[in-house]
C-alpha positions in Angstrom: 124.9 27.2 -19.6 125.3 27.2 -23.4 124.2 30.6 -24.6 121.6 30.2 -26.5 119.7 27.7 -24.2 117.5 28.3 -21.2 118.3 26.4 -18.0 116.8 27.1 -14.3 120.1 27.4 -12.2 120.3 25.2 -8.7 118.9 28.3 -6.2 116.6 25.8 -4.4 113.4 25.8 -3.5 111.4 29.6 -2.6 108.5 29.1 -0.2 107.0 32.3 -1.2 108.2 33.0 -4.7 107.5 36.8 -5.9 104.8 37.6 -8.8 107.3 39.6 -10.9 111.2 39.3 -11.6 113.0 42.4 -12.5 116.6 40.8 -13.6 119.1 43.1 -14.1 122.4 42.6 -15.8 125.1 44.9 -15.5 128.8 45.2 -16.4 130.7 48.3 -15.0 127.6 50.0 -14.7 128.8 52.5 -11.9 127.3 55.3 -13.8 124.1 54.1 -14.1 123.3 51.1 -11.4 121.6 53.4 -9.0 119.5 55.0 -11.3 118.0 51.7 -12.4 118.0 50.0 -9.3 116.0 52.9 -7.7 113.3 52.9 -10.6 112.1 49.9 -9.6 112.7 50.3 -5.4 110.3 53.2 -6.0 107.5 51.7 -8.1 104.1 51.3 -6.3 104.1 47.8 -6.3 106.5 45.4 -4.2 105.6 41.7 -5.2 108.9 41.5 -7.0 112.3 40.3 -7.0 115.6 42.1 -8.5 118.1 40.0 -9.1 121.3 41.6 -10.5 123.9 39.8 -12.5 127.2 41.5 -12.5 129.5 40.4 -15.3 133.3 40.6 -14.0 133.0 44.2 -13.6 136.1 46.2 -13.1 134.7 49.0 -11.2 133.1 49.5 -8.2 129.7 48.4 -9.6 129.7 45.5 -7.2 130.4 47.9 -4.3 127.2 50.1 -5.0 125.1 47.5 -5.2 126.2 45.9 -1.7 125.3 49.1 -0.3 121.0 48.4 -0.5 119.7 46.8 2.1 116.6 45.3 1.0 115.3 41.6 1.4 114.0 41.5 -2.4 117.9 42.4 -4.5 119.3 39.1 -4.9 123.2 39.6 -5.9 125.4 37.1 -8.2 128.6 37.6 -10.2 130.3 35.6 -12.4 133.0 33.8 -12.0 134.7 35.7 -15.7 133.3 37.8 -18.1 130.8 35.5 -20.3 130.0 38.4 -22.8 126.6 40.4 -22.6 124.0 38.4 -24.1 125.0 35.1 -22.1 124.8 37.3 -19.1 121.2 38.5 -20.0 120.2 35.0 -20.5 122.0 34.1 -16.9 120.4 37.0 -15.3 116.7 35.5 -16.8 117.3 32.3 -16.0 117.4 33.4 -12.1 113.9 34.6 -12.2 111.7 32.7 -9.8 108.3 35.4 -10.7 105.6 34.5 -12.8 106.7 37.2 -14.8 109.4 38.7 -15.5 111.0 42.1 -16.8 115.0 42.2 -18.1 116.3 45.9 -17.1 119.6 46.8 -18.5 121.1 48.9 -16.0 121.9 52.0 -17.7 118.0 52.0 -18.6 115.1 52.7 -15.9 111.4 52.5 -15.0 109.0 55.2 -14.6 106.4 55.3 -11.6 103.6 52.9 -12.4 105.1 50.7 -14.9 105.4 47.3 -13.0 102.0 47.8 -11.6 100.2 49.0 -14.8 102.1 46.0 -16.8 101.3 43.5 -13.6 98.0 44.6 -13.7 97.0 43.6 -17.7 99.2 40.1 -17.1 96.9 39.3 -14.4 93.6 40.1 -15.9 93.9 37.8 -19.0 93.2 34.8 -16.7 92.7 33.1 -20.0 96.5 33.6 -21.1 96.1 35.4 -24.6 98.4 37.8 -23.9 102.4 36.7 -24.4 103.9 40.0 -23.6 103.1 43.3 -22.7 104.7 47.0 -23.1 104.5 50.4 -23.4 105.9 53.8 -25.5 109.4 54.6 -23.9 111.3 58.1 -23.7 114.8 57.6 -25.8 117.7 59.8 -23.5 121.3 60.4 -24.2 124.0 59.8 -21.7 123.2 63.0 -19.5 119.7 61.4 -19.3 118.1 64.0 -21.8 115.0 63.4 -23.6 115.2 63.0 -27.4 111.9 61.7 -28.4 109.8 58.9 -27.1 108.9 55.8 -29.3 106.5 52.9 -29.0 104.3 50.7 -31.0 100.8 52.5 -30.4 99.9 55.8 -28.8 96.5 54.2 -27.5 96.1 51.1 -25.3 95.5 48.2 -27.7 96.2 44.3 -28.2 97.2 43.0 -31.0 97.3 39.4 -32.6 100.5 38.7 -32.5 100.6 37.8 -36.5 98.9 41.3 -36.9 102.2 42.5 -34.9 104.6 41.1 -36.5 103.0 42.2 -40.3 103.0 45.7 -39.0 106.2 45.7 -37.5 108.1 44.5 -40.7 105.8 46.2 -43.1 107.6 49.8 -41.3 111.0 48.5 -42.1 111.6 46.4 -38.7 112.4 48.7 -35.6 111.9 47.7 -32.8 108.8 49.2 -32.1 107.8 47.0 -29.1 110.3 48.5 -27.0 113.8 47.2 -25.8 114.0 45.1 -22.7 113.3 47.3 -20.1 109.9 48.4 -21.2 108.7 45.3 -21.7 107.1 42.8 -19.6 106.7 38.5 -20.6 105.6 35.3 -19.0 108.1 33.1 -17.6 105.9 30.5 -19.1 105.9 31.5 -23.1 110.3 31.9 -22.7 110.3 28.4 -21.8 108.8 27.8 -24.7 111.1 30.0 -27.2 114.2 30.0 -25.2 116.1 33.1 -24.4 117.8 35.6 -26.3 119.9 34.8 -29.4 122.8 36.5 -30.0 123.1 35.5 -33.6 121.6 38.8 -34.8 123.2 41.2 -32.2 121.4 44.3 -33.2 117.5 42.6 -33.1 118.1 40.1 -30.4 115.4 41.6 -28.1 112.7 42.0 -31.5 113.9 38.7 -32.4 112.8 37.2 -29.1 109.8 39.1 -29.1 108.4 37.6 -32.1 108.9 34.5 -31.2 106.7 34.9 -28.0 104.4 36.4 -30.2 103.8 33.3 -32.3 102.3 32.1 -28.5 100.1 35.0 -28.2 98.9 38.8 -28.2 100.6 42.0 -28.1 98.8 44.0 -25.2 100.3 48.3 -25.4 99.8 50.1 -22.4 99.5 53.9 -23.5 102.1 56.6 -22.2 105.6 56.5 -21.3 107.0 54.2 -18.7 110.5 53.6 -19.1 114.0 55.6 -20.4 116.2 53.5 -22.8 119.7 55.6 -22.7 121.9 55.7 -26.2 125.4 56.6 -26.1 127.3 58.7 -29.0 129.2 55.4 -29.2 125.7 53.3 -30.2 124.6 55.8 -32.9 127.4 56.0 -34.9 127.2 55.8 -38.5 129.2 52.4 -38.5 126.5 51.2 -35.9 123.5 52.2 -38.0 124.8 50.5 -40.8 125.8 47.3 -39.6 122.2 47.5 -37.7 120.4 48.0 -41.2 122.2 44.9 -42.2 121.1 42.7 -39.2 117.7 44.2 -39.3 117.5 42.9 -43.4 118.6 39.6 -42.3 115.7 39.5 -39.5 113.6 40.0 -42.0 114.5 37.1 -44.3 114.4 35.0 -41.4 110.8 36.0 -40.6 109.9 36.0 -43.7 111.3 32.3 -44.3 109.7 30.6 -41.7 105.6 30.4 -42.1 105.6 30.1 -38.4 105.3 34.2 -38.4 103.0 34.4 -41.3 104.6 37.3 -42.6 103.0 38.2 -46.0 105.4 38.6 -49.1 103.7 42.6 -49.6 104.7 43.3 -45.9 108.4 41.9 -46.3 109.0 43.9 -49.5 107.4 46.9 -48.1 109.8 46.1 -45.2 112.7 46.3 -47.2 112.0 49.6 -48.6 111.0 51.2 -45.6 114.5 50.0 -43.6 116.6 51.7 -46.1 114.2 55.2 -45.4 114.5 54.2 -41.9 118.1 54.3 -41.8 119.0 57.1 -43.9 116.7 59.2 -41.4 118.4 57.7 -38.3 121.8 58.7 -39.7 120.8 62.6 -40.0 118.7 62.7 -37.0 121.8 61.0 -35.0 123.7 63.6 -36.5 121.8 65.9 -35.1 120.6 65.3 -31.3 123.9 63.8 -30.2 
């Protein structure tokens, strides 16, 4: 499976194939598995799959994961290590659900989030909405809260054009959320294809513009997931070389009228990603 490509692998045919499909990837994730795993065991909502991807791992990853007994955790590891992005787009390409929700497993769900994100999928029985999400609580490797972040405050959906404008015009962060607050079709990443590894640092955005060229932006309001940073991840080196991948995102978009991003957005983007990352050095400096 070339990396960059979506494929459905040979599973064979489910009778009764589950609504949602919460795919997590993992590689020596010992630390963190069980936290994740258990966010979505715990959710009030059970018309899901997990299926878990373990990279090669060289600790005992594998050995906590063997220990659930449930029906619904479907288990594969690779052969070697194939690097994390290809592994993502392995884990993805296992989902059988309708829709379906990439968790990385040092990140977990709060109580109500598959149901509440379910729920608006459903109800647009007309299909406008490509992908859904909701604000997220940022936590450090002891799993403390340092701020929460999100696209809205207030439950909203957006055009997906409107999005985009918005989301470049304030410098391009990722305000829709990382993977595991955010929920998509199966349908509309047929269409785009999976994540792209080209950028490293706005893969997930990257992929969720691209849905959003199918459709709307729906924001659930309140926090339902935890996206953990490490010291390692907000290093100064790291900010930097994300400022330069976030520039070239924006050139991209900016290049390609399939986005209709407006020239006033994408210089105003420009500016704003320089402000942006001078204030994510000194606030780095000072949580972690």
């Amino acid at each position: 499976m070339g990396e960059n490509s979506f494929n459905d692998p040979e599973m064979g045919e489910k009778n009764n194939k589950p609504l949602v499909s919460v795919c997590i990837p993992v590689y020596n994730g010992a630390d963190f598995i069980e936290f994740a795993i258990n966010s979505v065991l715990e959710q009030d909502f059970s018309d899901y799959e997990v299926i878990i991807v373990d990279n090669k791992s060289t600790d005992n990853t594998l050995d906590i994961v063997r220990r659930y007994n449930d029906s619904r955790i479907v288990i594969f590891q690779n052969d070697s290590n194939i690097g994390m992005v290809p592994n993502w787009n392995r884990c993805i390409a296992y989902a059988s659900g309708e829709y379906i929700k990439l968790l990385p497993a040092d990140d977990f769900l709060y109580p109500g989030c598959l149901r509440s994100e379910t729920d608006v999928l459903t109800k647009d029985k007309q299909k406008k909405i490509s992908l859904v999400t909701a604000r997220k609580n940022i936590i450090n490797s002891r799993g403390k809260v340092l701020f929460s972040r999100g696209y809205a405050k207030r439950e909203v959906q957006v055009d997906g054009c409107a999005a985009i404008n918005r989301i470049i015009r304030k410098g391009g962060g990722n305000l829709i959320g990382e993977a595991g607050v955010v929920m998509f079709r199966k349908e509309i990443l047929l269409k785009t294809g999976p994540f792209n590894s080209e950028l490293f640092y706005v893969l997930d955005i990257d992929l969720w513009f691209k849905m959003l060229t199918h459709g709307d932006l729906y924001v659930l309001p309140g926090v339902l997931g935890s996206f953990r940073i490490s010291e390692s991840s907000a290093s100064i080196t790291v900010v930097d070389t994300q400022k330069r991948d976030i520039v070239a995102f924006m050139g991209k978009i900016y290049g390609n009228k399939e986005f209709g991003l407006k020239r006033m957005n994408y210089k105003l983007g420009l500016l704003n990603v320089n402000i942006l990352t001078f204030v994510k050095k000194i606030l780095y400096k000072i949580i972690l």
